[in-house]
Residue frames relative to the residue before (quaternion, step in Angstrom):
aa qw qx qy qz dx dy dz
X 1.0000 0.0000 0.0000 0.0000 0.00 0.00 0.00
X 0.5679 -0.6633 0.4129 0.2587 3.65 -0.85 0.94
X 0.4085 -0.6697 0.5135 0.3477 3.53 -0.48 -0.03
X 0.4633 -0.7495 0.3986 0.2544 3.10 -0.85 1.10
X 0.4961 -0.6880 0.4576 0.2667 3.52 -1.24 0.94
X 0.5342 -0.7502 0.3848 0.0612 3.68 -1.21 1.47
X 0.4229 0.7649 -0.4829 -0.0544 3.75 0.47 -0.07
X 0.3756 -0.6683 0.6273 0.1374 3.34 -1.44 1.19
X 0.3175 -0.7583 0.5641 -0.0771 3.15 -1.47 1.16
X 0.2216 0.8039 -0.5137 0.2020 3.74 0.62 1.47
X 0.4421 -0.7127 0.5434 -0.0369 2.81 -1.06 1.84
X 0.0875 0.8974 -0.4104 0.1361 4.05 0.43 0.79
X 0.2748 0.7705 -0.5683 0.0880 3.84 -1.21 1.34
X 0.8763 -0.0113 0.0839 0.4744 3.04 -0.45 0.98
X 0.3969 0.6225 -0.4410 0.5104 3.12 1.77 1.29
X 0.1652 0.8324 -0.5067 0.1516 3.85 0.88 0.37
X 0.5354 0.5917 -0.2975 0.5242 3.82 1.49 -0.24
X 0.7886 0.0881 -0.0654 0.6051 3.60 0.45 -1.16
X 0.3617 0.7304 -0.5185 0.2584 4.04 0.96 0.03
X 0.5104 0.6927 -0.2877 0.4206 3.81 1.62 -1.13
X 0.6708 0.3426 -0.2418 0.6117 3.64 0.52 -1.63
X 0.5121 0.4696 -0.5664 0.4432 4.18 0.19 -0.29
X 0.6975 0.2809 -0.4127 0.5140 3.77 -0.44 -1.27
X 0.7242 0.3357 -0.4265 0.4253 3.69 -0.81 -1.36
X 0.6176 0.3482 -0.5247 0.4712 4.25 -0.48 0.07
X 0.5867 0.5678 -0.3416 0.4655 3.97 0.67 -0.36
X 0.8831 0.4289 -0.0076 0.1899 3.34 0.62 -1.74
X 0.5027 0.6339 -0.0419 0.5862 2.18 2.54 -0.78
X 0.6334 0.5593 -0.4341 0.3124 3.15 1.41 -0.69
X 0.4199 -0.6698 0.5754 0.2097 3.83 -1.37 0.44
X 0.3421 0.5511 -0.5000 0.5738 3.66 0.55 1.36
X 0.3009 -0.8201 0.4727 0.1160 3.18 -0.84 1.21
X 0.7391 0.2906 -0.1598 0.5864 3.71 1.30 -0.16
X 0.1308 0.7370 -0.5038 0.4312 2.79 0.06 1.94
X 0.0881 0.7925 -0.6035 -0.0062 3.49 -1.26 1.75
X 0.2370 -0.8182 0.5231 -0.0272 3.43 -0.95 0.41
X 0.3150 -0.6788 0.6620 -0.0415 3.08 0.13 2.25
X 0.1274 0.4919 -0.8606 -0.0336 3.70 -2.19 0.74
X 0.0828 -0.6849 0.7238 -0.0162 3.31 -1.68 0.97
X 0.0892 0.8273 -0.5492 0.0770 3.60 0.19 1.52
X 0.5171 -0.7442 0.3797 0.1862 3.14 -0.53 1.10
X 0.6845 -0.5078 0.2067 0.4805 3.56 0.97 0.43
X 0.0392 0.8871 -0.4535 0.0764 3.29 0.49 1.07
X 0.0054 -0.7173 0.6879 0.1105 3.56 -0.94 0.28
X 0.6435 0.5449 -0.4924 0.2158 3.28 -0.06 0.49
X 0.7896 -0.4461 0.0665 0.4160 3.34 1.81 0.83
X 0.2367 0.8389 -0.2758 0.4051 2.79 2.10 0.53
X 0.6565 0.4179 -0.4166 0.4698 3.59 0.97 -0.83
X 0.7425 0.4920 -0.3139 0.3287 3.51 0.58 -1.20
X 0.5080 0.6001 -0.3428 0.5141 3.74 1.38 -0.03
X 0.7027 0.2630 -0.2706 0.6032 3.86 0.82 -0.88
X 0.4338 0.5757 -0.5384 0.4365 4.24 0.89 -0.02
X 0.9150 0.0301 -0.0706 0.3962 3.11 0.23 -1.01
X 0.3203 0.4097 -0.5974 0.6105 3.42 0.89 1.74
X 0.6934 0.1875 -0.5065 0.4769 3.59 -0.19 0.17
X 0.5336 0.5422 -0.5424 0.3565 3.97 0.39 -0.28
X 0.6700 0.6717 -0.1125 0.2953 3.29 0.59 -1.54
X 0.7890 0.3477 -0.2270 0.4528 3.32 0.91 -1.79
X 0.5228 -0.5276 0.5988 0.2995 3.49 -2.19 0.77
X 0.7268 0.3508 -0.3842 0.4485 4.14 0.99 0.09
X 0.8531 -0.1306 0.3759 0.3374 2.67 -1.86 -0.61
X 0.3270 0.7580 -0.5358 0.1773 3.65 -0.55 0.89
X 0.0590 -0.6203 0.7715 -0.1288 3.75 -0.95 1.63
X 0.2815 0.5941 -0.7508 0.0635 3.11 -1.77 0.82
X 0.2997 -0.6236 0.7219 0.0142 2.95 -1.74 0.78
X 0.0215 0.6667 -0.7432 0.0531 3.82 -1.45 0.93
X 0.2484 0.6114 -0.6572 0.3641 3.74 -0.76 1.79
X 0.5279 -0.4699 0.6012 0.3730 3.66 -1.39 0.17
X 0.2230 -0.7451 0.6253 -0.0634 3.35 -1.46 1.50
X 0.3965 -0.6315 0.5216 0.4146 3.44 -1.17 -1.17
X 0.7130 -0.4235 0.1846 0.5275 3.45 0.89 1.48
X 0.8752 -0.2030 0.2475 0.3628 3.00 -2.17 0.23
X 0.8051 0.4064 -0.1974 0.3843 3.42 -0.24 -1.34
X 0.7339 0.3453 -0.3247 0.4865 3.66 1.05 -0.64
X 0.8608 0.1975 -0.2872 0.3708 3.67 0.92 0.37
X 0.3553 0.5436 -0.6023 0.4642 2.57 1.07 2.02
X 0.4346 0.6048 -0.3984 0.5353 3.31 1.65 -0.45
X 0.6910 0.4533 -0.2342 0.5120 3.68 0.26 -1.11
X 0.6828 0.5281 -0.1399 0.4851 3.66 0.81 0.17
X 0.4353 0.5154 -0.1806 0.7157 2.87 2.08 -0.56
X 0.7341 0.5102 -0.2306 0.3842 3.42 0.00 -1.30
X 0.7951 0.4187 -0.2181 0.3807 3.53 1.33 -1.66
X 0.5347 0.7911 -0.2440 0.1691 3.54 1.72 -0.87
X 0.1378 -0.8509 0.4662 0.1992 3.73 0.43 0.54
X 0.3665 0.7109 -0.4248 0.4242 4.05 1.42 0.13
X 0.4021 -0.7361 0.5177 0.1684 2.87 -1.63 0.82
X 0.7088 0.2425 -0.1675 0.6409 3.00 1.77 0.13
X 0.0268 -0.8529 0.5192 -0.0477 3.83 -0.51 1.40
X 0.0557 -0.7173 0.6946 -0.0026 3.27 -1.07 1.54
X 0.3906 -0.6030 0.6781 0.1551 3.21 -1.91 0.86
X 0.2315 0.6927 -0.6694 0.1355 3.44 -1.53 1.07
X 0.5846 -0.7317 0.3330 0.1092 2.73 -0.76 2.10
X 0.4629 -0.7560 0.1381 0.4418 3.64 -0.23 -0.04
X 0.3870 0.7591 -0.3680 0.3721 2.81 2.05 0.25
X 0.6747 0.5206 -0.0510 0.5207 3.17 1.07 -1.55
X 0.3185 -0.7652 0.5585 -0.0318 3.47 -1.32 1.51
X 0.4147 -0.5699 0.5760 0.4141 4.09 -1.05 -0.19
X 0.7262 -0.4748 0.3929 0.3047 3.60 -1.26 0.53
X 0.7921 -0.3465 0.1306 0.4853 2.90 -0.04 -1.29
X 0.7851 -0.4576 0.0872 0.4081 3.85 -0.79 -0.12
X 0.6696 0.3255 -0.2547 0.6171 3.82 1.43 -0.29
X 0.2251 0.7535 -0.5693 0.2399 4.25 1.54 1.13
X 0.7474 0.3562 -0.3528 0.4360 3.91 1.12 -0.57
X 0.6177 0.5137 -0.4717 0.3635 3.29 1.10 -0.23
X 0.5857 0.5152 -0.4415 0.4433 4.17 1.26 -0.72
X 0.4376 0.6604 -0.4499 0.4123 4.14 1.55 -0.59
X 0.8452 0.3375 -0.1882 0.3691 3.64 0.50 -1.39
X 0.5234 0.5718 -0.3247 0.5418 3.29 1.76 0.09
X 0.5624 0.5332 -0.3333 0.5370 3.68 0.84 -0.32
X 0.7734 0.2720 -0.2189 0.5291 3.77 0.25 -1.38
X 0.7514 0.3957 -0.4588 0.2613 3.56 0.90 0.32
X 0.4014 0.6646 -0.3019 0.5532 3.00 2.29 0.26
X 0.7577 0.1227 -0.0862 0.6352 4.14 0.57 -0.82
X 0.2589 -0.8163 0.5037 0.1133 3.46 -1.57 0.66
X 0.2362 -0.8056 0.4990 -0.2151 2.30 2.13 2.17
X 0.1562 -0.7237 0.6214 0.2565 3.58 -1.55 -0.35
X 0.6761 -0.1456 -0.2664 0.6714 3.21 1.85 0.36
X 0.3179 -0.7456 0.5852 0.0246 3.01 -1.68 0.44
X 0.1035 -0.7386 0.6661 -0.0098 3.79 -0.58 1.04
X 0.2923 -0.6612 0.6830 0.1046 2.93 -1.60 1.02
X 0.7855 -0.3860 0.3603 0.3226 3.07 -1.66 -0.75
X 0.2761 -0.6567 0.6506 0.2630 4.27 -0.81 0.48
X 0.1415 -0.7003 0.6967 0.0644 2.81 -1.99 0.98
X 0.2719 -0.8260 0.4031 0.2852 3.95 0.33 0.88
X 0.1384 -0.7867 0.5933 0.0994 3.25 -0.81 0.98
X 0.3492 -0.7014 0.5173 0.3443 4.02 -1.23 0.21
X 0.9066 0.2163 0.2944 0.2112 2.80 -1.25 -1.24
X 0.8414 0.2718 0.1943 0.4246 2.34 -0.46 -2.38
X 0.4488 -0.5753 0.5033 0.4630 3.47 1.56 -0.63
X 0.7179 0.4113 -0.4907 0.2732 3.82 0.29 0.38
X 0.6907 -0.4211 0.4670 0.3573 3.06 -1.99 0.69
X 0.0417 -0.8730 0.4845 -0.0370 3.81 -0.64 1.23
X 0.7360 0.1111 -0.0687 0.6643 2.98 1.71 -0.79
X 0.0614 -0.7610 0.5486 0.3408 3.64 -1.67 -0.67
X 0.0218 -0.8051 0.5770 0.1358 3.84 -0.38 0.56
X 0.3496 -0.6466 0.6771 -0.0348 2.97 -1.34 0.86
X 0.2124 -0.8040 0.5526 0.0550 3.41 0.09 1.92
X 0.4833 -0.6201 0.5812 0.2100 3.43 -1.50 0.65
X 0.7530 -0.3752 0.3489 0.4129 3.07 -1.60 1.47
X 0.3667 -0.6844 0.5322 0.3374 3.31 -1.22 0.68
X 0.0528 -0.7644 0.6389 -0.0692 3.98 -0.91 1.06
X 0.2923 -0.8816 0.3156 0.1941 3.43 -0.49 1.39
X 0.3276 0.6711 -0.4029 0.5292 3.52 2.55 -0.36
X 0.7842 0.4375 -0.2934 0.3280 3.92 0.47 -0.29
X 0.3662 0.6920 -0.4754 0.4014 3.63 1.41 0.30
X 0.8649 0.3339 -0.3118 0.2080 3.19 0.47 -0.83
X 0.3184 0.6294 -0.4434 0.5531 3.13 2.06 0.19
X 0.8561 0.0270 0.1889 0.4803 4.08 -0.31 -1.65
X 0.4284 -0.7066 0.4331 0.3601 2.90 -1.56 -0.24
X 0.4607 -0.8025 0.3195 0.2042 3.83 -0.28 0.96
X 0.6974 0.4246 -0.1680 0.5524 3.22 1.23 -1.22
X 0.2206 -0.7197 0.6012 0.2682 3.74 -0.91 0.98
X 0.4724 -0.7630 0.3508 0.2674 3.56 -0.33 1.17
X 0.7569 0.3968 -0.3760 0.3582 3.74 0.83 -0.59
X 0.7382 0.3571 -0.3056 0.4840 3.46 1.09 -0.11
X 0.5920 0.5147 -0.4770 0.3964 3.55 0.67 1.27
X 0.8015 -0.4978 0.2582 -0.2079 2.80 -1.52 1.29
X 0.4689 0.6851 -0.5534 0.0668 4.04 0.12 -0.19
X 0.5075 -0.6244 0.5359 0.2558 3.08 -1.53 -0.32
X 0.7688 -0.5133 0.1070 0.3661 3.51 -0.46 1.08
X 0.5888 0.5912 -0.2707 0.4801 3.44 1.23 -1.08
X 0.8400 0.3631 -0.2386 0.3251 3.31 1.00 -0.58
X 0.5919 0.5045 -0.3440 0.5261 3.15 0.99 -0.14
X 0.3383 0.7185 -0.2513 0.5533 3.45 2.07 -0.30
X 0.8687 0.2621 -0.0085 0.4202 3.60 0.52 -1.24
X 0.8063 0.2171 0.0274 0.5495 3.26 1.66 -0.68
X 0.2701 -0.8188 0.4997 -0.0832 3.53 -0.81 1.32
X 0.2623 -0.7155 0.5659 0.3147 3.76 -0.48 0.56
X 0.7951 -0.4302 0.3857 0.1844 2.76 -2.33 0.93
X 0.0636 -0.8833 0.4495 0.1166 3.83 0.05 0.78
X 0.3439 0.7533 -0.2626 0.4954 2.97 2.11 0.40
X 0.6915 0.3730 -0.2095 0.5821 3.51 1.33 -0.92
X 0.2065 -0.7653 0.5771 0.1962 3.59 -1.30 0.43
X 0.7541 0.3943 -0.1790 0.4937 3.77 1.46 -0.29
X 0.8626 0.2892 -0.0109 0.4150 3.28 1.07 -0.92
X 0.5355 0.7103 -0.3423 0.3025 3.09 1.36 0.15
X 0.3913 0.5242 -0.5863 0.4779 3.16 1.23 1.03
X 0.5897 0.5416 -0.3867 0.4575 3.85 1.05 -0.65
X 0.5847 0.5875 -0.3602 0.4280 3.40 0.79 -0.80
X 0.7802 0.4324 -0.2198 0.3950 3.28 0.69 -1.31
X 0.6075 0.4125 -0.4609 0.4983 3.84 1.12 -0.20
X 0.5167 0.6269 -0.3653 0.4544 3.88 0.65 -0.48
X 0.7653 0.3249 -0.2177 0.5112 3.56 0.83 -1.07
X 0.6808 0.4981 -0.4057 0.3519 3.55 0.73 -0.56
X 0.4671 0.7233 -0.3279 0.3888 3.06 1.24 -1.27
X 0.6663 0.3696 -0.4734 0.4418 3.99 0.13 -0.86
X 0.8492 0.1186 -0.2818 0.4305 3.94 0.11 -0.45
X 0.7292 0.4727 -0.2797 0.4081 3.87 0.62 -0.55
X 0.3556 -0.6902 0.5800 0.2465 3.51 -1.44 1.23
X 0.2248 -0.7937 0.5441 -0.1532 2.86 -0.89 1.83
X 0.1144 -0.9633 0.2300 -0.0777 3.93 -0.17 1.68
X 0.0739 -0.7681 0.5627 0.2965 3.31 0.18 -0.15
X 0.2505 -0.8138 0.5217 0.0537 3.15 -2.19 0.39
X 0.4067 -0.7226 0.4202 0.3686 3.49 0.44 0.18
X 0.6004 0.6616 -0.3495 0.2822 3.11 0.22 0.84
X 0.4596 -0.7422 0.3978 0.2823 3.92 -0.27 0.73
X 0.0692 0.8805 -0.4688 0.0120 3.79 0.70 0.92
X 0.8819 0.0251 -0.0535 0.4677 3.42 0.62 -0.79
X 0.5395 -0.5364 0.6062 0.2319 3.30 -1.46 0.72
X 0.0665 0.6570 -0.7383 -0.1371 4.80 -0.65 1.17
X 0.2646 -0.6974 0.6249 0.2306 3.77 -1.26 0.48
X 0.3072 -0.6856 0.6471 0.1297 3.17 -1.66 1.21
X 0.1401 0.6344 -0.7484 0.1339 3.76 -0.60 1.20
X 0.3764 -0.7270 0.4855 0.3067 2.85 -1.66 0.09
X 0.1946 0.7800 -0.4505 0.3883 3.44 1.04 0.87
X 0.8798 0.3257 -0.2730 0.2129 3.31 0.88 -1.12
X 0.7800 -0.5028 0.1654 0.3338 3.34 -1.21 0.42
X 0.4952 0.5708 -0.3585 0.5480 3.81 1.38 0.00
X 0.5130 0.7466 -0.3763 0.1944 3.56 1.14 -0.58
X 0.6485 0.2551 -0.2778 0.6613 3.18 1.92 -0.68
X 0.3970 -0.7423 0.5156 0.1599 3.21 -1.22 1.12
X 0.3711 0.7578 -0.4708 0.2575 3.41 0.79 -0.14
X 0.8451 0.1086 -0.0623 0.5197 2.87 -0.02 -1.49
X 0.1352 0.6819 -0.5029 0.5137 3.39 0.94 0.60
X 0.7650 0.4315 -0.1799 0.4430 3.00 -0.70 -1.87
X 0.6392 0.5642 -0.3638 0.3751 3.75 0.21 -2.02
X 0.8391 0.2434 -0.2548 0.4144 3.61 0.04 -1.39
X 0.6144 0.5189 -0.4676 0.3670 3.72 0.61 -0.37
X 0.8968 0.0692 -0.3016 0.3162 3.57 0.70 0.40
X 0.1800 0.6513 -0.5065 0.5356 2.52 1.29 1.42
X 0.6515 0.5744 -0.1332 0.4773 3.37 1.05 -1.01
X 0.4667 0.5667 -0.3297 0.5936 3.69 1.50 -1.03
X 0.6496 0.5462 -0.4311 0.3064 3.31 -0.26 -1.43
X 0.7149 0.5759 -0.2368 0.3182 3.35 0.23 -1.13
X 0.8167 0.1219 -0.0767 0.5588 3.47 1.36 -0.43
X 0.3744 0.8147 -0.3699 0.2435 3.14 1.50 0.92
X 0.5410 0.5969 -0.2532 0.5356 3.25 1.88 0.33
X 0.7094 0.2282 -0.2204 0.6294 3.50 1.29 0.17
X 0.5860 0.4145 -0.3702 0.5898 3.89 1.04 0.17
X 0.5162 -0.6680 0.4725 0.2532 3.68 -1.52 1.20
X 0.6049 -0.5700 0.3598 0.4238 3.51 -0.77 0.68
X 0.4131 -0.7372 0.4402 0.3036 3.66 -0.83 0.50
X 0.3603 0.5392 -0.5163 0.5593 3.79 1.14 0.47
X 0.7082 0.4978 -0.3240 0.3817 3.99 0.41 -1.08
X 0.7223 0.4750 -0.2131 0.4553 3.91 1.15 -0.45
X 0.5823 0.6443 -0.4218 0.2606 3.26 1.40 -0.91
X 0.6523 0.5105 -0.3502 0.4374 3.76 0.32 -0.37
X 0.4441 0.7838 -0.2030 0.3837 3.29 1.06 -0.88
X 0.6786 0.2359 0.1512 0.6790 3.05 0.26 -2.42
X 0.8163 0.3139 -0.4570 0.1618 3.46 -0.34 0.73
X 0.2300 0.7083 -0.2967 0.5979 2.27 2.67 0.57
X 0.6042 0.5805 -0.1711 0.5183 3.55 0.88 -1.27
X 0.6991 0.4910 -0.2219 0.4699 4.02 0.96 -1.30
X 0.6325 0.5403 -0.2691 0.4854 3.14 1.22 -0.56
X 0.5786 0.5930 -0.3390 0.4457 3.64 1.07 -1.11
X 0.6681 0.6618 -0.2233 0.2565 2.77 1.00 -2.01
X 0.5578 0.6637 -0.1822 0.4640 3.51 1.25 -2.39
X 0.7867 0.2885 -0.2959 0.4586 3.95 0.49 -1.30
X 0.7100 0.4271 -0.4486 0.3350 3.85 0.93 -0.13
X 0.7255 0.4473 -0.3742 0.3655 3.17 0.92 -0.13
X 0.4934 0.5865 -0.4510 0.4573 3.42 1.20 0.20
X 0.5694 0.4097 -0.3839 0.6004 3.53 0.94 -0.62
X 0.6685 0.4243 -0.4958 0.3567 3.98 -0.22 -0.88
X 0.5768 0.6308 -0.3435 0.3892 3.76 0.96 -1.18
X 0.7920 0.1822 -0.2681 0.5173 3.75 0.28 -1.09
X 0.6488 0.4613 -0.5115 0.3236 3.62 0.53 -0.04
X 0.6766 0.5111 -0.3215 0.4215 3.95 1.00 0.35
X 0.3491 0.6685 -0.3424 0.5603 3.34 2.07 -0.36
X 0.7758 0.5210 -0.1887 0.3019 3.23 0.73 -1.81
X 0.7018 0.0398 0.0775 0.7071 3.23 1.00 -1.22
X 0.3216 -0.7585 0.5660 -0.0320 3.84 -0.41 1.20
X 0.3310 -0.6969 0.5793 0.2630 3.34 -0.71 1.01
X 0.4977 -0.4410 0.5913 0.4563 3.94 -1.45 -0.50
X 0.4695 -0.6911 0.5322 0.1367 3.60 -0.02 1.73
X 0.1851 -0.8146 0.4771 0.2731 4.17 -0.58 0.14
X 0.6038 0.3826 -0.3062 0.6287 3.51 1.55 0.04
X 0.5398 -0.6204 0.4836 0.2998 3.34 -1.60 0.12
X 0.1865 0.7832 -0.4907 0.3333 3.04 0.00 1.80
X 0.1199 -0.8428 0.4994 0.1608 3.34 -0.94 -0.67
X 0.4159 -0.6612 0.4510 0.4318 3.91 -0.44 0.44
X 0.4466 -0.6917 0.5248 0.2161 3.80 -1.68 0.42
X 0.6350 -0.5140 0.3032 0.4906 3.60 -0.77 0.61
X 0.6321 -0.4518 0.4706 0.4181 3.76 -1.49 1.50
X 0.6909 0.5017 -0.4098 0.3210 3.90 -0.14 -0.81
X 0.6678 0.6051 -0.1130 0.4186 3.28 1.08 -0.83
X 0.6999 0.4315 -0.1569 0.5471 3.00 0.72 -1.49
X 0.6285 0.6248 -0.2238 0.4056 3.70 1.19 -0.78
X 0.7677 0.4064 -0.0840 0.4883 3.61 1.43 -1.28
X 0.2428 0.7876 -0.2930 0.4846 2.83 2.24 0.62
X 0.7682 0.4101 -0.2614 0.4165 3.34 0.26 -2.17
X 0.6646 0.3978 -0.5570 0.2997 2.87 -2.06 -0.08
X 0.6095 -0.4490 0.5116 0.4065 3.87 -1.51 0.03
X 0.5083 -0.5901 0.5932 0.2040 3.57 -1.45 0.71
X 0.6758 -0.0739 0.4866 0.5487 3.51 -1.81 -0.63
X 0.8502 0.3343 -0.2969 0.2782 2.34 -1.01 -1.99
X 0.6245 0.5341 -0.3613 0.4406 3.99 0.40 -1.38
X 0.7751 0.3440 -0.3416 0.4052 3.89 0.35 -0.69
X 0.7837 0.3700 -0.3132 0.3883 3.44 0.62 -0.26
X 0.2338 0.6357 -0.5785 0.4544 3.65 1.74 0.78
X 0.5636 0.7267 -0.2247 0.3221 3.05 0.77 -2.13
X 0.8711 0.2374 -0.1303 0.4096 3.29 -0.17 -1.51
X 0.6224 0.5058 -0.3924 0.4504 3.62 1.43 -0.76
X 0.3248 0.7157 -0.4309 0.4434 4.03 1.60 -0.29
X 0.8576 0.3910 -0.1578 0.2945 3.11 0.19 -2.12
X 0.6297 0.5264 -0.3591 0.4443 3.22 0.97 -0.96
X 0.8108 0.1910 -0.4527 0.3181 3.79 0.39 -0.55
């Protein structure tokens, strides 16, 4: 049986800083049937001449387009529509693939479970491009959307039919990747994997940075499915049972990549074990989503 064909879906504005580590995590990848969708909303800040010469350059598949759109959400949708793969991952352009054989363990998973998507593991990345943290997402459990979000969005996964059948919310400007696990979830077996797939960057450029209105639409957004999702008071014991699990796998995942280091697929590098350790666990900021969740 052939190996199934890979197409990535990057949604891209005014990311001409971290847009570099995007291609090279693509280009780098060892998998021989590989595409790679950019939709850059009309950059000028040197974006064209980066995807000119990534598409000269690359041994795959490469379409892009740079024009004014209708945000994020409509040209990842449009990306959907363009992907000709039997298997389609989104990665923002901030955000990178792990390491260099992350699409080839992607087509080994969906040819192992008859998941219809599948999320792996996040590896936090700064700045500077280093490896700062590791989380280990929790089994995927749909009673727990309405508490957090489960799926780490750049290292997940669907299979063609779905992105085939289903389109994000172009209504939402922050959350409409949450939206979209909440909505698949009622018909599609949704999975997790043990596995370190993608690299989310923390800059402060990006657009979640202010939480306000963040915050405003993500539960505003709840509402909408608060009649078929378990109250978030009902999970909290649960999932902090679950934080704990979490805390001991990613401390083990952390020193067991220190130890033996994959071949990284962007130009990056991993921070000192001490570091990367005083990382784990939820932040502030992560407990008082949490608690501002529970209360409404």
């Amino acid at each position: 049986m052939p190996s199934p064909r890979v197409s990535v879906v990057t949604p891209s504005y005014e990311q001409a800083d971290y847009l570099p580590d995007n291609l090279a995590s693509v280009g780098r990848q060892r998998y021989d049937d590989v595409e790679h969708l950019v939709l850059d909303g009309g950059s000028d800040d040197g974006t064209v001449d980066l995807l000119e010469e990534y598409e000269a350059d690359a041994t795959h598949d490469v379409w892009w387009r740079s024009e004014p759109d209708d945000g994020q959400s409509a040209a990842i949708n449009e990306g959907f529509e363009r992907a000709t793969g039997d298997v389609v991952g989104w990665l923002n352009s901030d955000d990178v693939y792990f390491d260099t054989t992350t699409l080839a363990r992607v087509a080994s998973w969906f040819d192992r479970t008859d998941a219809d998507v599948i999320y792996g593991d996040l590896a936090y990345v700064d700045g500077r491009s280093r490896v700062t943290e590791i989380d280990v997402r929790p089994d995927f459990d749909r009673a727990k959307l309405g508490y957090r979000i489960v799926v780490g969005q750049p290292a997940t996964f669907f299979r063609r039919e779905v992105v085939d059948a289903e389109r994000l919310d172009t209504d939402l400007d922050y959350c409409m990747d949450y939206e979209f696990w909440i909505r698949l979830s009622r018909e599609y077996d949704v999975r997790h994997v043990r596995d370190v797939l993608a690299g989310f960057r923390r800059h402060e450029a990006q657009k979640t940075d202010d939480a306000a209105p963040v915050n405003a639409e993500v539960e505003s957004m709840l509402q909408r499915y608060r009649d078929e999702l378990p109250e978030p008071r009902n999970v909290v014991v649960d999932n902090a049972a679950t934080e704990l699990r979490r805390l001991a796998a990613s401390a083990a995942e952390t020193v067991g990549l220190r130890r033996d280091p994959p071949t990284l697929a962007f130009d990056g590098d991993f921070a000192p074990l001490t570091e990367m350790l005083s990382n784990l666990g939820p932040g502030a900021d992560d407990v008082a989503k949490a608690l501002r969740r529970w209360r409404t």
